[in-house]
C-alpha positions in Angstrom: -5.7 260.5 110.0 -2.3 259.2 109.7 0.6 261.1 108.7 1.7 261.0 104.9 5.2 259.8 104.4 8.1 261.5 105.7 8.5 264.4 103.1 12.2 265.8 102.2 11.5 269.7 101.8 14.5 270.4 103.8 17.1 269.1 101.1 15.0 270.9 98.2 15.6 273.8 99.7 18.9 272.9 100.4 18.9 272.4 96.8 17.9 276.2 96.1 20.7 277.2 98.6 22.8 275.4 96.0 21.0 277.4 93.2 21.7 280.4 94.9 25.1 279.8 95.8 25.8 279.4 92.0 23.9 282.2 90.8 25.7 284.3 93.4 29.5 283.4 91.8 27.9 283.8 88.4 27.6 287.5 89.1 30.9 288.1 90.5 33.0 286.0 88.8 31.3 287.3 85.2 33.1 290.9 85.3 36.7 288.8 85.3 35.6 287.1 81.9 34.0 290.3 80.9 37.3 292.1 81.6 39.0 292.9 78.6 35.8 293.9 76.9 35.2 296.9 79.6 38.5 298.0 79.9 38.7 298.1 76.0 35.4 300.4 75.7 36.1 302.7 78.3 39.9 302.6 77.7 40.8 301.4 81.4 44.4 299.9 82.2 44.8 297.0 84.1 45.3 299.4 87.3 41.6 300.6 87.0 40.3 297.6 86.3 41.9 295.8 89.6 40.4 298.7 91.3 36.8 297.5 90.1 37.6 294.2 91.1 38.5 295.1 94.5 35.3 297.0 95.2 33.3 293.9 95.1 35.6 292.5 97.8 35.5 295.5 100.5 31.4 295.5 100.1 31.3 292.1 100.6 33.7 291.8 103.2 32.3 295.1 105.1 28.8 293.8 105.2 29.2 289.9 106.2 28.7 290.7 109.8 25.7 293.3 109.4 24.7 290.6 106.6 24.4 287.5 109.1 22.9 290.2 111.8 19.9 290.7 109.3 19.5 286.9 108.6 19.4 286.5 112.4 16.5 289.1 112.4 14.3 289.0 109.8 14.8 285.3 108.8 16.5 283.5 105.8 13.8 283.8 103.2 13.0 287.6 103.1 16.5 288.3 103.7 17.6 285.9 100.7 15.2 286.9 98.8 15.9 290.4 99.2 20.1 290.0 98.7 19.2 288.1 95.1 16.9 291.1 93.9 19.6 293.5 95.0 22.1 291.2 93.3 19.9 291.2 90.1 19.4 295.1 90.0 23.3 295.8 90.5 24.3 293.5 87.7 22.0 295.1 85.4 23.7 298.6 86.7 26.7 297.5 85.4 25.5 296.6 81.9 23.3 300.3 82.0 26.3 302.3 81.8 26.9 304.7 78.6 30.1 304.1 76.9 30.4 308.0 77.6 29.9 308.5 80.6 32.5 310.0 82.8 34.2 308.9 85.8 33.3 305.5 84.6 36.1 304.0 87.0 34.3 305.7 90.1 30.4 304.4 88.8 32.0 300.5 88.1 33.8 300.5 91.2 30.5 301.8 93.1 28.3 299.5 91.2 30.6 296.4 92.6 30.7 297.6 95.9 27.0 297.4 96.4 26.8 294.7 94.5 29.1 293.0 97.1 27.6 294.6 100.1 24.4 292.9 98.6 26.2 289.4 97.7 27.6 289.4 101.6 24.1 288.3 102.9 24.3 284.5 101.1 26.1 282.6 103.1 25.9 284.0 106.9 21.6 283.9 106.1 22.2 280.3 104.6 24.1 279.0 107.7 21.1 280.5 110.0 18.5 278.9 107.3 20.7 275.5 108.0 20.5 276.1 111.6 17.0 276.3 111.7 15.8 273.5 109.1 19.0 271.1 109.1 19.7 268.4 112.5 22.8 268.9 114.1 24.2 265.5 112.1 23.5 266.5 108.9 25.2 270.0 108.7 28.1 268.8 107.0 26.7 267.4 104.0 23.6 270.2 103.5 26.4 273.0 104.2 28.9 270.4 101.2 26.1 270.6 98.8 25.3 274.5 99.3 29.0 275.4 98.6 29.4 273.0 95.7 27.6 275.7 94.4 30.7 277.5 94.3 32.5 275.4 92.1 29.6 274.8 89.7 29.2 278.5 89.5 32.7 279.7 89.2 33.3 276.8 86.7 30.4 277.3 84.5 30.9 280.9 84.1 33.9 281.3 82.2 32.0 279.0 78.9 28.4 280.5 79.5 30.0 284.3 79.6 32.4 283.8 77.0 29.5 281.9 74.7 27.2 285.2 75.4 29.8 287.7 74.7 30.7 286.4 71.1 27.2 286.0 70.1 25.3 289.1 71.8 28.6 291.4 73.4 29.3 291.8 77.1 26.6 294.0 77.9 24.3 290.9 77.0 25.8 288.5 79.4 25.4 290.8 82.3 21.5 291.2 81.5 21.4 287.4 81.2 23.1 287.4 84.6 20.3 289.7 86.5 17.4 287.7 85.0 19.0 284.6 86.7 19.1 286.2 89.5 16.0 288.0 89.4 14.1 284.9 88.6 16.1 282.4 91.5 15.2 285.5 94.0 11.8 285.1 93.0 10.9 281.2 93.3 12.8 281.2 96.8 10.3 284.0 97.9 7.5 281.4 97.3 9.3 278.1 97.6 10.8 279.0 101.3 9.7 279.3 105.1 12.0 280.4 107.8 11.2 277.5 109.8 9.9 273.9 109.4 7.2 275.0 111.1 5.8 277.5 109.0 5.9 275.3 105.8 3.0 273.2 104.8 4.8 270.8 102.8 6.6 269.1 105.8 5.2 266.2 106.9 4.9 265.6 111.0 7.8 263.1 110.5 10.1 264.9 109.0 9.6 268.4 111.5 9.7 265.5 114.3 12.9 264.5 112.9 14.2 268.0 112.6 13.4 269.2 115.8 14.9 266.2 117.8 18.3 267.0 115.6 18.7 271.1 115.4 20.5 273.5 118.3 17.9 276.5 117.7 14.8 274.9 119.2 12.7 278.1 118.1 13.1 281.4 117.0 12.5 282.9 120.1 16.0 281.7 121.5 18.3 284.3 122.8 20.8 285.6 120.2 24.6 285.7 121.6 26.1 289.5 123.0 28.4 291.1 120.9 31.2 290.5 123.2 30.6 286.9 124.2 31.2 286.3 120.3 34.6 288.3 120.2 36.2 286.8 122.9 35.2 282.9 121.8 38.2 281.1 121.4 36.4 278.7 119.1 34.9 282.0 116.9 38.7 283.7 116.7 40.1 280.1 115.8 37.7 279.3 113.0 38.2 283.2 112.0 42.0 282.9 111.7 41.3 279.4 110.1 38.8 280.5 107.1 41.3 283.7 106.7 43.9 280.7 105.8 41.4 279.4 103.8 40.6 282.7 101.9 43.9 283.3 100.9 44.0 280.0 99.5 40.7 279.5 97.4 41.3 283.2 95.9 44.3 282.6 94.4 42.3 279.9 92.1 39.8 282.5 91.5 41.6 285.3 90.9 45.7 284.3 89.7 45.2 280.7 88.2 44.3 281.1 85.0 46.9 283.9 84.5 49.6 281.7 86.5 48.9 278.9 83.2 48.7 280.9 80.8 51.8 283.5 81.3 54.3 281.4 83.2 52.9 277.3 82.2 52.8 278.7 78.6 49.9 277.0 78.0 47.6 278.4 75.2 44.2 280.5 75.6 42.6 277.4 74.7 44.4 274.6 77.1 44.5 277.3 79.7 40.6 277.7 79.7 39.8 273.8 79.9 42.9 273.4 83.1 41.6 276.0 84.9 38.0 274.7 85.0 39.8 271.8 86.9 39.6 273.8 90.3 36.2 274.6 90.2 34.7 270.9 89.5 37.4 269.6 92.3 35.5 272.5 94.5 32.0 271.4 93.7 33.1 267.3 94.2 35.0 267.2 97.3 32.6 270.1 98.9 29.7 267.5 99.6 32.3 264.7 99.6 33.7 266.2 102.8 30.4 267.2 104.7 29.2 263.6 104.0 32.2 262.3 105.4 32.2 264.9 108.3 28.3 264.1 108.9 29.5 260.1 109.3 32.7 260.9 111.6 30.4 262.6 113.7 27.6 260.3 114.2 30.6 257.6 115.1 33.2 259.4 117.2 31.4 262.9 118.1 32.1 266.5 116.5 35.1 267.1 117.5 36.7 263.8 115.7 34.0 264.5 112.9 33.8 268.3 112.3 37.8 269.4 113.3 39.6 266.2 112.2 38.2 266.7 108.1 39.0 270.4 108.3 42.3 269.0 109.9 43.5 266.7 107.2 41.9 269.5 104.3 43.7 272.0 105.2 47.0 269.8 105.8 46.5 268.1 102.4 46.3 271.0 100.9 49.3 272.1 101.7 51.1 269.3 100.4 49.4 269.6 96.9 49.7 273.3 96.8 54.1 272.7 98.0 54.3 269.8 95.2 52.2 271.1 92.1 53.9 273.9 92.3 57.6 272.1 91.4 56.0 270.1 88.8 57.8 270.3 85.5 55.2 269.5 83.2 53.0 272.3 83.2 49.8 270.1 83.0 50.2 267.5 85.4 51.2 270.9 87.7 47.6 272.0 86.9 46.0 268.5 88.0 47.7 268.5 91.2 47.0 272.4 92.1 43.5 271.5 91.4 43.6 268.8 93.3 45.2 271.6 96.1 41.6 273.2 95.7 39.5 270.0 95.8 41.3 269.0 98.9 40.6 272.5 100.4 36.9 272.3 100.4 36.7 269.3 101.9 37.4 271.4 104.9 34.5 274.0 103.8 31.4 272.4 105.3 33.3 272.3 109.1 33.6 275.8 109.3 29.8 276.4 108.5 28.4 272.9 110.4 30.3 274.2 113.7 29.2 278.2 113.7 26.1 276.7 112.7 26.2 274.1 116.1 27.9 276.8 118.5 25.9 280.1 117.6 22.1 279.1 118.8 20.1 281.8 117.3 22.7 283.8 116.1 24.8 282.0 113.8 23.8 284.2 110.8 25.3 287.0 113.0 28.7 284.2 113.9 29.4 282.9 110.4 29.5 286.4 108.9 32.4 287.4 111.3 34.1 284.1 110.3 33.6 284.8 106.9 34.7 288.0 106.8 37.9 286.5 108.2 37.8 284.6 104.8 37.3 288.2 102.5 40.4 289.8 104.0 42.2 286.4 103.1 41.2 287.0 99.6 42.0 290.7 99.8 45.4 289.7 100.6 46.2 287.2 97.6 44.6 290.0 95.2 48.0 292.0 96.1 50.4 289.6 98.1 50.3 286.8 95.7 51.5 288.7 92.7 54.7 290.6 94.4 55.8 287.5 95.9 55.4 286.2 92.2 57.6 289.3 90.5 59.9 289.5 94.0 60.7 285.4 94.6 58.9 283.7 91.6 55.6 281.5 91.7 56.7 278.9 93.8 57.3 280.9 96.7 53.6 282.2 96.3 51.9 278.9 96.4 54.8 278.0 99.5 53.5 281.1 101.2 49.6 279.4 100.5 50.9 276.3 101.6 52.2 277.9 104.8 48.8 279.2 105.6 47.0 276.4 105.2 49.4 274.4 107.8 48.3 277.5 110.1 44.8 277.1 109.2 45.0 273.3 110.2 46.6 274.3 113.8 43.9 276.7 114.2 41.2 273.8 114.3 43.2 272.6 117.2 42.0 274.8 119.9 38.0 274.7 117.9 35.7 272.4 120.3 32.7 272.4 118.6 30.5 271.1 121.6 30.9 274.4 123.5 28.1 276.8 122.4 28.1 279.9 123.2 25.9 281.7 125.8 23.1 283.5 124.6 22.1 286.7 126.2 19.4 285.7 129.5 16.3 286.1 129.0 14.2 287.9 132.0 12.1 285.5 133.9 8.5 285.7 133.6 6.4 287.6 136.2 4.3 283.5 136.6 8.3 282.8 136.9 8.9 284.9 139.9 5.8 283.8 141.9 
């Protein structure tokens, strides 16, 4: 019986990747818009409140590595699937709490950190899912559409959150938030396999086609040792690299809306729509630079292809990030710092595509040490960014971003993404020795 047509179950799952992604930044990025409200009822200061904050980023950070570990174990699809439920449950924590209890600082801060821990498992189990289901030239654009989900998340956020908290209160947005999550946890459960070959909705063509293009031929290949991982100079480069790139994106998500309100002078209102700008030039260029990666590296090879984009990014970034920030008029400044962010993730889909090339079976395991590389970046700007601001004024924060990303760019130099690493031998066969 001849084979039906050549089905395309790989990008719709891609497409819940992108889902997930989205849903992911909708339950961090909520408590920012939610903010006010929380520190108003249980009569925090801003102090307390960054101390919330800061909890989600030390569980997420802490558990990238173990995170992309358990992807590499169990598989993408239980361990997905169990990260959204936990990310569902959490959010709903935070919504359960009495407006008299005590210690509330302590029970937020607790609630974020596991809700981070819990949040670190996305990416790192969607680079091994990529690894396993997406060919080798078509990394850059399935990892660009998986983290446009950023942007569409962090952009959408601030409207839905707001829209629920002036209709129904804060606690309401938060319980909107877990059934999101609950329910997008739930259909990729049923929707998902950990391999093309476990899923009875890919045609023979398309695993053919798969299979010829991937670097994990099987599950059964040999994850990479511990150590082999930690002294890669392509693993410590792309770590340094995404660091760069972590201090850079989390300015946008954590200073930019304050930076146009408080020193542009531009009102709640204007502020709200400029600062949406970011996040859409996130969610373009992200697929716009892993297509253009994916066609660089069909012509010319990875290393023209995958380091050259994350290359010119990171460089153009710079210059957006140096210029905006000199810009009198206070809107066209917010156009060309947003463009600063769009030009950024153009890079995005490199660092994932090459961990995801290098890492054989354990690039779950690869691409949560990278990215964990990226939290601390973020860590930093949470505290750095605004000292340099109130020591040396706002330009010299965005110079020192700009500075970084010129660092991350050089990083990329000594990256050469046809090197895989070595995976750990496997013990011949006693048929083997005969």
């Amino acid at each position: 019986m001849a084979d039906r047509p050549e089905s395309r179950m790989r990008w719709f799952l891609v497409f819940g990747l992108f889902i997930l992604s989205a849903v992911a930044y909708l339950d961090r990025v909520n408590i920012s818009i939610a903010g006010s409200s929380i520190a108003a009822e249980y009569h925090l200061g801003n102090i307390q409140l960054g101390w919330i904050f800061s909890a989600f980023l030390v569980g997420y950070g802490l558990f990238q590595t173990p995170g992309g570990w358990l992807a590499d174990r169990f598989g993408p699809r239980r361990v997905l699937t169990a990260g959204v439920l936990w990310w569902g449950i959490f959010t709903a924590l935070t919504a359960a709490v009495s407006a008299k209890i005590a210690f509330a600082v302590l029970f937020f801060a607790a609630v974020r950190f596991f809700l981070g821990a819990g949040e670190a498992i996305i990416y790192p189990a969607s680079n091994q899912f990529v690894s396993r289901w997406i060919p080798s030239p078509e990394r850059g654009i399935a990892n660009g559409l998986i983290f446009a989900g950023v942007g569409v998340g962090a952009g959408v956020t601030p409207m839905l959150i707001t829209y629920v908290m002036v209709h129904q209160g804060w606690r309401s947005s938060f319980w909107m938030s877990a059934i999101i999550g609950l329910v997008a946890g739930t259909v990729w459960y049923f929707v998902a396999r950990d391999t093309p070959e476990e899923h009875a909705l890919v045609s023979a063509s398309e695993l053919a086609h798969i299979q010829a293009g991937r670097t994990v031929k099987s599950t059964a290949d040999g994850r990479i040792p511990w150590s082999t991982i930690f002294s890669s100079k392509e693993v410590l480069a792309l770590t340094l690299s995404y660091f760069s790139f972590g201090y850079v994106a989390w300015i946008f998500f954590s200073w930019f809306f304050i930076y146009l309100a408080k020193v542009r002078g531009l009102d709640l209102k204007v502020s709200a729509f400029y600062s949406t700008l970011p996040f859409l030039a996130m969610a373009a260029c992200s697929p716009l630079g892993g297509a253009i990666s994916d066609k660089l590296t069909k012509l010319y090879g990875k290393r023209a292809g995958r380091c050259s984009i994350a290359v010119f990014g990171l460089l153009l970034t710079a210059a957006f990030l140096s210029f905006g920030s000199q810009v009198h008029s206070a809107r066209l400044a917010s156009v060309v710092l947003a463009g600063g962010a769009g030009a950024l993730y153009l890079s995005q889909s490199s660092f994932w595509a090459v961990t995801a090339d290098i890492a054989s079976g354990s690039s779950g395991s690869v691409s949560g040490f990278m990215n964990m590389g990226n939290q601390f970046g973020g860590a930093l700007t949470a505290s750095l960014t605004p000292f340099l601001a109130s020591r040396f004024g706002w330009t010299t924060s965005f110079f020192v971003a700009a500075g970084l990303s010129v660092l991350g760019a050089v990083a990329w130099l000594f990256v050469e993404p046809e090197r895989a690493l070595a995976p750990i031998a496997k013990l011949p066969s006693p048929s083997e020795n005969n």
